[in-house]
C-alpha positions as CSV (number, residue, x, y, z in Angstrom):
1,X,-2.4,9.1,-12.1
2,X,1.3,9.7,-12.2
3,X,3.6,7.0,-13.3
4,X,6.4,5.3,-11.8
5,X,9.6,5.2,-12.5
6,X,12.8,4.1,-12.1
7,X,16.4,6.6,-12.5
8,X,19.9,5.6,-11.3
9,X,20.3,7.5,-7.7
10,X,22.2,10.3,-7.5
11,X,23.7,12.0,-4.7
12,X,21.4,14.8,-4.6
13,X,18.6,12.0,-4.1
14,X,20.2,11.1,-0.7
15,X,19.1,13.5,1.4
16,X,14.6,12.6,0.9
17,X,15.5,8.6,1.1
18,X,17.5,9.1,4.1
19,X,14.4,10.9,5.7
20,X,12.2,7.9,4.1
21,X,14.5,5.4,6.4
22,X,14.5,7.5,9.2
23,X,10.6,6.8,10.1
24,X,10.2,4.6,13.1
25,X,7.5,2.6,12.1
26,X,8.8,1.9,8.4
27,X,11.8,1.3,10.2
28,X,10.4,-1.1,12.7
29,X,9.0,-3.2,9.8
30,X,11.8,-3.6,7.9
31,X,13.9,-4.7,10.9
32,X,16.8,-4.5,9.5
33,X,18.3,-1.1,9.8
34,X,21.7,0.4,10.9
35,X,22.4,1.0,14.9
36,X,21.6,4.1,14.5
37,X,19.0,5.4,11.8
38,X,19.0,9.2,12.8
39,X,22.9,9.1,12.2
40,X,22.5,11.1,8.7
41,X,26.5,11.4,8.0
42,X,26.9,7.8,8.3
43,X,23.8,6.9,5.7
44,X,25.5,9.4,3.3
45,X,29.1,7.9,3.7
46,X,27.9,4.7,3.4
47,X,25.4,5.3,0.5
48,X,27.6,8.0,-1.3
49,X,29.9,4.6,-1.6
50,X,27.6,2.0,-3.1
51,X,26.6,4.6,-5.5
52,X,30.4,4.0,-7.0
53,X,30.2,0.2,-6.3
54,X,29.7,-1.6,-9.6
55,X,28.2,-4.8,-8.1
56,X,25.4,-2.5,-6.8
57,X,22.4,-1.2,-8.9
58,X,20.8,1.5,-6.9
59,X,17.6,3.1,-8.4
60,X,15.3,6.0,-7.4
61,X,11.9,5.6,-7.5
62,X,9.4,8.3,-8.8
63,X,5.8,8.5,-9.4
64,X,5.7,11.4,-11.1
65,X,8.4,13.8,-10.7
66,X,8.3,13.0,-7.3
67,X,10.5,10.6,-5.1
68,X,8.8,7.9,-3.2
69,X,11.4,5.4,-2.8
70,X,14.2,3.2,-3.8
71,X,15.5,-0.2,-4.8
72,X,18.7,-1.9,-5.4
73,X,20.5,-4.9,-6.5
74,X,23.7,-5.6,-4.2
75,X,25.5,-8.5,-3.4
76,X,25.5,-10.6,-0.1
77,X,28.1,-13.8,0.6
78,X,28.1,-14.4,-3.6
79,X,24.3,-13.6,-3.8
80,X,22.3,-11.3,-5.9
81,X,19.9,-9.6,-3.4
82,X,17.3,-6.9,-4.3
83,X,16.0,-4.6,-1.7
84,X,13.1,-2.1,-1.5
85,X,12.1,1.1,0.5
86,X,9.0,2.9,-0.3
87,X,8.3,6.2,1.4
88,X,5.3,5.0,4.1
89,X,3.0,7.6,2.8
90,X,2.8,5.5,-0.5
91,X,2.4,2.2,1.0
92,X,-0.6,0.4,-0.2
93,X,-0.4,1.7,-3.7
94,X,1.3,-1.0,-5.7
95,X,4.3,1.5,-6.0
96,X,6.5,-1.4,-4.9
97,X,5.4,-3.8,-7.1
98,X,5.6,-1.7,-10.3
99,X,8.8,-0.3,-9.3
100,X,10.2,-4.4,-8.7
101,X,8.5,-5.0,-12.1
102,X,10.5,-2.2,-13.8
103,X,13.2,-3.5,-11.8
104,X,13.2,-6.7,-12.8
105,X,13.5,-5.9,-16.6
106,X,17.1,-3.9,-16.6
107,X,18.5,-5.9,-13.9
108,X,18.5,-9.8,-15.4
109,X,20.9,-11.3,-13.3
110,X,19.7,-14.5,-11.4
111,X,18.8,-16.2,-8.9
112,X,17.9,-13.3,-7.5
113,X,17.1,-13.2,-3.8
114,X,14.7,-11.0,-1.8
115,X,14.8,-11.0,1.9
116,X,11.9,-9.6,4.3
117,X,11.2,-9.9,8.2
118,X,8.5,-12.5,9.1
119,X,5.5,-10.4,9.6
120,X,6.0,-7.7,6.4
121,X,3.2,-9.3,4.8
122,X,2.9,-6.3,2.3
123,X,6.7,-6.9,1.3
124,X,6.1,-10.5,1.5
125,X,3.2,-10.5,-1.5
126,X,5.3,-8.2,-3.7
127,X,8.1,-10.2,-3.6
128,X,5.4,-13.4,-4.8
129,X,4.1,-10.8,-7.4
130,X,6.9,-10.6,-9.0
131,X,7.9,-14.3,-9.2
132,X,9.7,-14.8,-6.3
133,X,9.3,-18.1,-4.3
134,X,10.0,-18.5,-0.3
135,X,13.1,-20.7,-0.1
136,X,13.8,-20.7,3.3
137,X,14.4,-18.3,6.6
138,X,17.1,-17.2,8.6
139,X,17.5,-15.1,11.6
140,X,19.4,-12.3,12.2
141,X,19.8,-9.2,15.0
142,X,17.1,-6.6,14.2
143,X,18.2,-3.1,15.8
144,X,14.8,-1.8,14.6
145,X,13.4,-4.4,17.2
146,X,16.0,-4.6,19.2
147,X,15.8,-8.5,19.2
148,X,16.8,-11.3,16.7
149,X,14.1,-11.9,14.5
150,X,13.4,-14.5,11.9
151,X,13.4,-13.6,8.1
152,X,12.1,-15.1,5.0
153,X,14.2,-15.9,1.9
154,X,12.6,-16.0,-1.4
155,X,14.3,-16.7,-4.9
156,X,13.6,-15.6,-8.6
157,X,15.4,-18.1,-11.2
């Protein structure tokens, strides 16, 4: 079995994640997606950006030589936040944990938040593989679902 791992984005990576965010149904579960999520130009502008921002870590995520994801560390009103996409083919494989786990190692900064929609149960557990605990919930416009929807806070000190 191929292994994963993590290398810094680059640009040329942009193009496959933006087609990863761009499926409905992963899109519907992780709620919280731009007003638009077909508008390509705009998720290059904005991600050509962070990948300059130096309070952002963003990482491609391989199994092999092939890209099945991504995950970052950014920060959020004086938080560390992580955040997570894996390509929905993959789902189901532990992809998300490992990659978290590998993660988790070169990026040391904490607390460290993780945020995830109420019912992404599968997001939910790898956050709690990895350490983190739920700390609380919030709720917040989802365009996804078109309707305000609660979320779940968790922590890792």
């Amino acid at each position: 079995m191929p292994t994963i791992h993590l290398k810094p984005t680059k640009l040329q990576h942009l193009d496959i994640l933006f087609e990863f965010q761009a499926d409905k149904e992963a899109g519907y579960l992780a709620a919280f997606m731009p007003k638009d999520p077909t508008d390509k130009q705009a998720y290059i502008t904005k991600y050509t950006a962070l990948l300059t921002d130096k309070t952002v870590n963003n990482q491609t995520i391989f199994l092999g030589d092939t890209i099945v994801g991504s995950i970052a560390k950014f920060v959020m009103f004086g938080d560390a936040e992580v955040t997570y996409w894996i390509d929905r083919t993959f789902w189901g494989q532990g992809i998300a944990t490992g990659a978290l786990q590998q993660f988790l190692l070169q990026e040391t900064i904490r607390p460290l938040y993780g945020r995830t929609v109420f019912d992404n149960y599968g997001s939910q557990k790898v956050l709690e593989k990895c350490g983190f605990v739920k700390v609380g919930s919030d709720k917040g416009f989802a365009h996804a679902r078109g309707a305000e929807v609660e979320e779940f806070i968790f922590k890792l000190e």
